[in-house]
Every structure is written in structure tokens, then in C-alpha cells.
DRENLUM-251629 format. One record per residue (C-alpha): y, z, x; residue in one letter. Coordinates in steps of 0.25 Angstrom, whole numbers, padded with zeros to 4 digits, always signed. Example, Ala and Ser with C-alpha at 12.3 -4.5 7.8 and 13.67 -1.06 7.14 Angstrom:
-0018+0031+0049a -0004+0029+0055s 
***
This chain:
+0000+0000+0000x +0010+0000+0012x +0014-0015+0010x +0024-0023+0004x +0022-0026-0012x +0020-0039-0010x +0008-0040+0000x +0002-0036-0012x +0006-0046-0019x +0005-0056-0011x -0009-0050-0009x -0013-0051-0025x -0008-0064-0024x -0018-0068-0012x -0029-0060-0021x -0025-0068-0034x -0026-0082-0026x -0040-0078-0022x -0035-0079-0007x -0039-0064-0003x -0047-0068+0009x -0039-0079+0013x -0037-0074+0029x -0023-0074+0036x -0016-0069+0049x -0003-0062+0049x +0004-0059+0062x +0013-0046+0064x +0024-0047+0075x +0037-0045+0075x +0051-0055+0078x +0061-0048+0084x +0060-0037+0094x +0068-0024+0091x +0079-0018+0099x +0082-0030+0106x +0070-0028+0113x +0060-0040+0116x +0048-0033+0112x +0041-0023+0102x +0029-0013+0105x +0020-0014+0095x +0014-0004+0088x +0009+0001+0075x -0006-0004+0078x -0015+0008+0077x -0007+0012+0064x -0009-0001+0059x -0025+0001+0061x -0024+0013+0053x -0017+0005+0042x -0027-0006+0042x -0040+0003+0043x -0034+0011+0031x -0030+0000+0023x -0035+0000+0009x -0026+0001-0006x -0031+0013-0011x -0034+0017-0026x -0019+0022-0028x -0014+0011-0022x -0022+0002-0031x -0018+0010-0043x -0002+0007-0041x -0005-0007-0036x -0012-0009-0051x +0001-0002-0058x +0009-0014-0052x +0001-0021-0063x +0004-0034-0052x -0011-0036-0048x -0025-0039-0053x -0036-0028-0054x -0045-0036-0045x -0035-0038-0035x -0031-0022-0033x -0048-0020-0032x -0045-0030-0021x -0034-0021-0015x -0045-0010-0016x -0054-0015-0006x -0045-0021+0002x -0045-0017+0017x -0042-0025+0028x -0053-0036+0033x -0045-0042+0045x -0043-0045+0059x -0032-0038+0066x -0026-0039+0078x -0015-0032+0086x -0009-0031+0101x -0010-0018+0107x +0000-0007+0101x +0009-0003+0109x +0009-0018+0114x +0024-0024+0117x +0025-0038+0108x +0035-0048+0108x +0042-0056+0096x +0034-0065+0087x +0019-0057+0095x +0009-0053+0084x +0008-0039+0083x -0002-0040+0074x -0011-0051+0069x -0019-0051+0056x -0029-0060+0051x -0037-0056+0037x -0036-0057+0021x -0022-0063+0020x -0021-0051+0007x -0022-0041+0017x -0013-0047+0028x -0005-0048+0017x -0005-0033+0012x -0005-0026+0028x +0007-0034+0032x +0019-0024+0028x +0009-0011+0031x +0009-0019+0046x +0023-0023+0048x +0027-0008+0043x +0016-0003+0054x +0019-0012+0065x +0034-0014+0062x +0039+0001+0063x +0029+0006+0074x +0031-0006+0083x +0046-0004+0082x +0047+0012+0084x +0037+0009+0097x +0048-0002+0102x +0059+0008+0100x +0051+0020+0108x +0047+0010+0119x +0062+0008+0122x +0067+0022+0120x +0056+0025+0130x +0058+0014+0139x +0072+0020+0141x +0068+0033+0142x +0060+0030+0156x +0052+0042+0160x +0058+0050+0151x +0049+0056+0138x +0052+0050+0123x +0048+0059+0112x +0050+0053+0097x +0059+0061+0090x +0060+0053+0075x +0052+0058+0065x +0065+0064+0058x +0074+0050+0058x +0060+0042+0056x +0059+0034+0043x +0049+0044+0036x +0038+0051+0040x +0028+0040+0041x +0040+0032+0050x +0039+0044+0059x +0026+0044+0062x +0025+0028+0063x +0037+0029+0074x +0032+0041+0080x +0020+0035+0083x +0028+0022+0089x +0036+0029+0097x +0025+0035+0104x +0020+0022+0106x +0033+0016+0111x +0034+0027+0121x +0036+0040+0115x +0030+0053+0122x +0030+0060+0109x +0036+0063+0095x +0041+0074+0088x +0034+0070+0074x +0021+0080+0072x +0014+0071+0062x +0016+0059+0071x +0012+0069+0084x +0000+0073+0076x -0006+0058+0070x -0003+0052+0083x -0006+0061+0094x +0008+0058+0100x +0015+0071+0109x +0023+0079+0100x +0038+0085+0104x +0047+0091+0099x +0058+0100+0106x +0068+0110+0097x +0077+0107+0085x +0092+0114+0085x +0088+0118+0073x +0081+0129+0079x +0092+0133+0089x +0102+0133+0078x +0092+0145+0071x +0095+0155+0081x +0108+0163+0083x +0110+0156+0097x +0103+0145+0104x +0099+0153+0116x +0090+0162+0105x +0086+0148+0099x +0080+0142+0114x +0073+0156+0117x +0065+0157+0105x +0061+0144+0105x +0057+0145+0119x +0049+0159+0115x +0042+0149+0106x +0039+0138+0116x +0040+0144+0130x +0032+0130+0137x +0040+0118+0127x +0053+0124+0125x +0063+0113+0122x +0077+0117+0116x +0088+0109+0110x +0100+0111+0118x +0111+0103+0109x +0112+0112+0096x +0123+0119+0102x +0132+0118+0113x +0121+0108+0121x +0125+0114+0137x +0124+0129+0131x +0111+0125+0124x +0106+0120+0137x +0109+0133+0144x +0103+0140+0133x +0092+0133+0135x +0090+0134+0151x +0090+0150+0147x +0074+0149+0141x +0071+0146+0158x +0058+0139+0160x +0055+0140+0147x +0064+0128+0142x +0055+0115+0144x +0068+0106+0140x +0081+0104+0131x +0083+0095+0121x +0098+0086+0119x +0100+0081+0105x +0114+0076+0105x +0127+0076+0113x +0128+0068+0127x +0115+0067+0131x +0117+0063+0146x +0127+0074+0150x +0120+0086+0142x +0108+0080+0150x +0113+0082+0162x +0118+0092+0162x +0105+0099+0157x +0098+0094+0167x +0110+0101+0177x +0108+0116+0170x +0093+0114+0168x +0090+0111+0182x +0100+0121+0187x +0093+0131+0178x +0079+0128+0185x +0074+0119+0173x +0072+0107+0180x +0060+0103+0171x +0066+0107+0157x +0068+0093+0149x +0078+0086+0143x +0076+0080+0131x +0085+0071+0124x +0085+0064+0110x +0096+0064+0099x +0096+0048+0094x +0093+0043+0107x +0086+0029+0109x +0083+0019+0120x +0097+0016+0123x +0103+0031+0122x +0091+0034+0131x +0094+0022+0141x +0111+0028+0141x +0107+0043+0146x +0099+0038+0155x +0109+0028+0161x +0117+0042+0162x +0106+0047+0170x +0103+0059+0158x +0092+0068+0163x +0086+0067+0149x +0070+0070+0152x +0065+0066+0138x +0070+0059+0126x +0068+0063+0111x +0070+0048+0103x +0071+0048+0087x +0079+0042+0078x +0081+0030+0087x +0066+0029+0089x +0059+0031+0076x +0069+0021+0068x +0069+0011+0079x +0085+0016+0075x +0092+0002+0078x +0082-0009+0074x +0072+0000+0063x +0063-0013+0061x +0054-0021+0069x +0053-0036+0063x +0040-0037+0062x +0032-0047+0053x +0019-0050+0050x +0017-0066+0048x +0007-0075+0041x +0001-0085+0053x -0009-0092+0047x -0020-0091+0034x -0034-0095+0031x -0036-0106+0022x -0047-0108+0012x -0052-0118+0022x -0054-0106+0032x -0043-0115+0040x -0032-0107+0045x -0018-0111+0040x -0006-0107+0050x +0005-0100+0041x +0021-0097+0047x +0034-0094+0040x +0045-0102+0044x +0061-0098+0044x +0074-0104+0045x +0074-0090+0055x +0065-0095+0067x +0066-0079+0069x +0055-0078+0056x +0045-0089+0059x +0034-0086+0061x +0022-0093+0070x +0010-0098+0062x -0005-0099+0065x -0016-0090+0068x -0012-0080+0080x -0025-0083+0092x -0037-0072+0091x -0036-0072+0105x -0021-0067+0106x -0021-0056+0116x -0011-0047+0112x -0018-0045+0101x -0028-0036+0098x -0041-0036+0089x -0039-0023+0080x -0046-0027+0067x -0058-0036+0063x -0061-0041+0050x -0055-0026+0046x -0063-0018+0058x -0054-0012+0067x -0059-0015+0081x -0047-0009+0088x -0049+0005+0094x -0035+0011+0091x -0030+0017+0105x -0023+0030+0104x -0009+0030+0102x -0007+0035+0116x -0014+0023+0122x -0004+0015+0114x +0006+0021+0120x +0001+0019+0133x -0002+0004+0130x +0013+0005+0126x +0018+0011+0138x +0011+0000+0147x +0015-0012+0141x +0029-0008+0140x 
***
């Protein structure tokens, strides 16, 4: 049920023609890279394999498609059988593609091409993009740490974990989001809110009770306050205080000179942690200004993919069988050379891609997301 109204239509109508084996191969790629970049990291593929293992209409579903009063009885009994019968084949998540690459390629029943097109655009579309967006931020970061901040600013819990799970992929060390921490068995972070400081009488009181708490992790928010006071405060737990945290003001200056009173307090291995809306290019400027910021935490920016929140990717008919077993090479053509699409069946032996389905068996052994990462990491 997660597609667009009108695969379903269209699909009854296939049904209606008698043409609900008639095989067809779509391609998913993308036209334009994002962030004036030249490439996109791909991902969304294990969560896609999850999709296609699950997918069925169940009774419920069946039930509202009925009240529609739209589609034949025999057709829903179709829908409740269906399941996917294809061949499916994929690059490597975590694989960097260019313009106009498939992604993707699917070859079975053009009804259930037809009906998995926006449940895979929406999967590959959002993840591939948030991946993209963390591979920069962490390409300018260097040596330094990311840790995904988002979940807050992300579109709804179910675009959290979605970007969580990208950014981990494009980069990221690990995520503030516990649910996304727990499913995906990505490193969880997280440091102190002001919140907490602003519930003691004084901020001094605030940094000891939370180090009493945590006398191995403690990480304090220095900014709620004055920000160079908090950082003095701070410097009085001793070697208790593992790192601060900046959240606003000048972030080169107040780094520097933190770094100056921790190192001259003996704290040469506390951290300091940045974030506050910071992205690739806010990243790239405080390092320029030689900020002596030891790990970043990225959220807004990253999890909306905040100046370009949509990946043009699209998923194109190439070719359909005829009842003749012949197969008929299929394109769409536009006064906009920018949507044209390239026609004919994509060569089995292409070697980007990857077999991952059979005639509906999975073949693909889904690596952990860790080895994703890694497979990220080397190609970048």
C-alpha cells in the first residue's frame, strides 16, 4: 500500500487486458547530481530487500481497496497472492554512480514493476541522497568524527531513521537517534542538553552532578550561559571531563581559545565538540580558520539534505515483452533532452550491477551495515 493510487490502476487495468504476465524491465537511476556535486552514493539496498521479501496487500489492505468500489473481486483476489516473481539486480550499496547509471534494474510481471515503482523511488530516493549529504560533510571534516544529530529536525520518525541510517553509510560515526541505534546496530551518542544546566541553581552545580552521574563520558555543554565561564566551570570536574560541547556563537574563536584553558588546565585529551546547524561548507570555513574542533555533531543540514531535499531519481520503462516472446525496446522522449530516456533491455552481463533477486529468490547475502559503510569508505 505504500505507492502512488494510480500504479494501482494502472495495474487493474493491465489485469483487465489480460496482460498480467506480460514481463517488463524498469531502470532506476537518477538525472542530476545533488549539491553540485558529479555523483551520488547509492543507497537504500538492504532496506529495499526487506521491502521486496515483505511485499504482499494484506487482508485490511484488500478490504479498503474493495470500498473504493473502483476494482473487480477477482482482480483484489489477484492482489492477495501477489508477491514478487522477478529478477532483480542492483550495484553495490554504498557504490558511487553517475547521472543517467541504473541504480537499479527490474525485470518481471509489468503489474508488479508497476506497483513497486514509487515504494522504490521513495527508498532509494531519500537514502541515496542523505548518504551523499553525510559523505560530503565528512569528506570536509577530515580525521575528525561526524555523529548524526537529526532525528529532532528530520521529517517524521520513519525519515529519521531512514536518514540516520544513510548518514551512517555516507560516513557518519554514529547517531543520536536510539531507535535507529538499536535496529541498525549504529554507535550511539549523545552528550548534554542546556536543559539540564538551566535545572540547577548554578552551572558549576549543574557540571558536578552530572559528572557524579558519569565520571568515565562526561561531556558538558559549555554555551547555555556565558560560554568562556561555562568552559572554566567545566575545567573544574578535572580529569573527570572527557570533552565540552559548543552549540552557538563564534565557533573558531571559542574553540580556540578552549583548546588554550584546557591545555593549560592539564586537559590535553578532553574533546571539543561542535555542531549547531553546521554542514559541509560551515565545516570547510572553521577549519580554514585552523578551529581546533576534535568532533562534529551535524543535524538539521544532514538529515533534510537542507538546501536541495530531493534526489531526481526516476524509474523508466526500457523495454516490454510481447506476445510473440519478442522484446519491444520502450523510451520516453521530450522536447527536454534533460528527461529522455535511453530505451532497450540493460546487458545481464553489466557489471555494476549485482544479481540480488531470481524469479523472486533472494540470492544476495545482505552485508552488514558496517560492511556497507566500509565498502563506502573505499570507494569514496
Amino acid at each position: 500500500m505504500n505507492t502512488d493510487f494510480y500504479q494501482i490502476t494502472m495495474a487493474y487495468a493491465h489485469w483487465k487486458r489480460g496482460a498480467k504476465q506480460q514481463q517488463a524491465q524498469f531502470q532506476l537511476f537518477y538525472r542530476k547530481p545533488p549539491f553540485d556535486g558529479t555523483n551520488v552514493l547509492a543507497c537504500g539496498l538492504d532496506t529495499a530487500i526487506d521491502f521486496l521479501k515483505a511485499f504482499r496487500f494484506e487482508p485490511k489492505d484488500l478490504a479498503y481497496l474493495e470500498s473504493l468500489k473502483l476494482f473487480d473481486a477477482g482482480f483484489l483476489g489477484y492482489l492477495g497472492e501477489l508477491k514478487f516473481t522477478g529478477d532483480l539486480n542492483a550495484v553495490h550499496e554504498g557504490s558511487w554512480v553517475n547521472p543517467k547509471e541504473p541504480i537499479l534494474q527490474i525485470t518481471a510481471p509489468m503489474i508488479e514493476c508497476q506497483i513497486l515503482e514509487t515504494p522504490l523511488l521513495n527508498i532509494f530516493n531519500f537514502q541515496t541522497l542523505i548518504a551523499t549529504k553525510a559523505a560530503r560533510i565528512c569528506r570536509a571534516a577530515g580525521d575528525n568524527p561526524v555523529i548524526e544529530f537529526g532525528l529532532r529536525r528530520a521529517q517524521g520518525f520513519d525519515g529519521a531513521l531512514s536518514a540516520s541510517r544513510a548518514a551512517y553509510i555516507g560516513g557518519c560515526e554514529g547517531t543520536s537517534n536510539l531507535e535507529a541505534a538499536a535496529r541498525f546496530h549504529i554507535p550511539v551518542r549523545g552528550t548534554m542538553s542546556h536543559a539540564w544546566v538551566m535545572s540547577f541553581v548554578s552551572e558549576r552545580e549543574a557540571f558536578e552532578a552530572y559528572a557524579q552521574v558519569f565520571p568515565h563520558s562526561c561531556i558538558v555543554a559549555v554555551d547555555t550561559y556565558d560560554t568562556i565561564n561555562g568552559i572554566k566551570n567545566a575545567i573544574a570536574l578535572g580529569n573527570r571531563l572527557k570533552g565540552i560541547r559548543l552549540d552557538s556563537g563564534d565557533l573558531a574563536s571559542l574553540s580556540q581559545e578552549a583548546r588554550r584553558l584546557l591545555d593549560r588546565a592539564g586537559l590535553k585529551g578532553a574533546l571539543i565538540i561542535a555542531s549547531g546547524d553546521l554542514d559541509e561548507y560551515k565545516i570547510h570555513e572553521l577549519k580554514q580558520k585552523k578551529a581546533p574542533i576534535d568532533l562534529w555533531g551535524v543535524g538539521t543540514r544532514m538529515v533534510t539534505a537542507f538546501e536541495e531535499p530531493a534526489l531526481t531519481g526516476v524509474y523508466k520503462l526500457a523495454a516490454i515483452q510481447d506476445v510473440d516472446g519478442t522484446w519491444r525496446n520502450c523510451h520516453k522522449t521530450s522536447d527536454d533532452q534533460f528527461k529522455s530516456t535511453l530505451p532497450g533491455l540493460l546487458p545481464m552481463q553489466n557489471n555494476l550491477l549485482l544479481p540480488i533477486f531470481k524469479s523472486g529468490q533472494c540470492l544476495y547475502e545482505n552485508p552488514s551495515i558496517h560492511e556497507i559503510r566500509d565498502h563506502a569508505q573505499r570507494a569514496a
